[in-house]
C-alpha positions in Angstrom: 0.0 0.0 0.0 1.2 3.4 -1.2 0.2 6.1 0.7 -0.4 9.9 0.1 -1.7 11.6 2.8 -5.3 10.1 3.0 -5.1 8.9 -0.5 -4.2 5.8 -0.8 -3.3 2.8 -3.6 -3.9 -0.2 -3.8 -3.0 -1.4 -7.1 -0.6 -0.9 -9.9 -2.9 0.7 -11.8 -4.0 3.2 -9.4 -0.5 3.8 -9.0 0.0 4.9 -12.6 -3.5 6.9 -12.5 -2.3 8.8 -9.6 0.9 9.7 -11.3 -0.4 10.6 -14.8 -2.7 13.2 -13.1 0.1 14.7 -11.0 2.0 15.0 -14.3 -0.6 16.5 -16.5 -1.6 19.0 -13.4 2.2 19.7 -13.6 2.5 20.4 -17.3 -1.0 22.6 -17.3 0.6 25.1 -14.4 3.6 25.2 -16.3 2.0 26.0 -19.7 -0.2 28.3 -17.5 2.8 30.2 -16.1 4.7 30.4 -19.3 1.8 32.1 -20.9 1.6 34.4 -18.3 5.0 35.5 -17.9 5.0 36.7 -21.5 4.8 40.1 -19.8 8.0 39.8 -18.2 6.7 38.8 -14.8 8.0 36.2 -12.9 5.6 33.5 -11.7 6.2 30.9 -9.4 4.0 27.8 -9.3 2.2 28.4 -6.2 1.6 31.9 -7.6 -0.3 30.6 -11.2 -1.9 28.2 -8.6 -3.6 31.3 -6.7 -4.6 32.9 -9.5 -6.4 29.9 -11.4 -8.7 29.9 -8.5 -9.1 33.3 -8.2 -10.5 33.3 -11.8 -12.6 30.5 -11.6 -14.2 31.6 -8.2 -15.0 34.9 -9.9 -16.5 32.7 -13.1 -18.8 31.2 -10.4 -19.6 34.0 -8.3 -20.2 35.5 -11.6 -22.7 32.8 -12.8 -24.3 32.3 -9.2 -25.3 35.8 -9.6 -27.2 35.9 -12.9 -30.8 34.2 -13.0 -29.8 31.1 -14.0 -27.1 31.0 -10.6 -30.0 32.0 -8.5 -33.1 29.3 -9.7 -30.0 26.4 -9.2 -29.3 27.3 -6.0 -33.5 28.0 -5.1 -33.3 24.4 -6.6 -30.5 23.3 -4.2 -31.9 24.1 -1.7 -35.2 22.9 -2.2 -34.2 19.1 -3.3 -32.8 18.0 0.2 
């Protein structure tokens, strides 16, 4: 058994599922940080990290906020 943290692996497979995620994630920051340093800033990892969810908390807040946000979450609330 191969642990990370609370995630944990049982098989061989999982094993290479687990690592084929952690090295697309990997590659997407990077891309994501070279496109965004074209302006001459330097990024660090943790840096492109903060600001992807920055953005897509503002895409949500965003959509929460228009009509269509507001009758799913009237929905959400009414289906439990």
């Amino acid at each position: 058994m191969l642990g990370f943290g609370q995630y944990q692996l049982l098989s061989f497979h999982g094993i290479q599922r687990f690592c084929a995620i952690q090295f697309l994630t990997q590659k997407f920051m990077e891309f994501q940080r070279q496109e965004w340093m074209n302006g001459g800033t330097e990024l660090t990892l943790g840096k492109v990290v903060h600001r992807i969810r920055e953005e897509s908390l503002g895409k949500v807040s965003h959509m929460l906020s228009t009509s269509l946000g507001k009758e799913i979450l009237h929905l959400l609330k009414h289906s439990a």
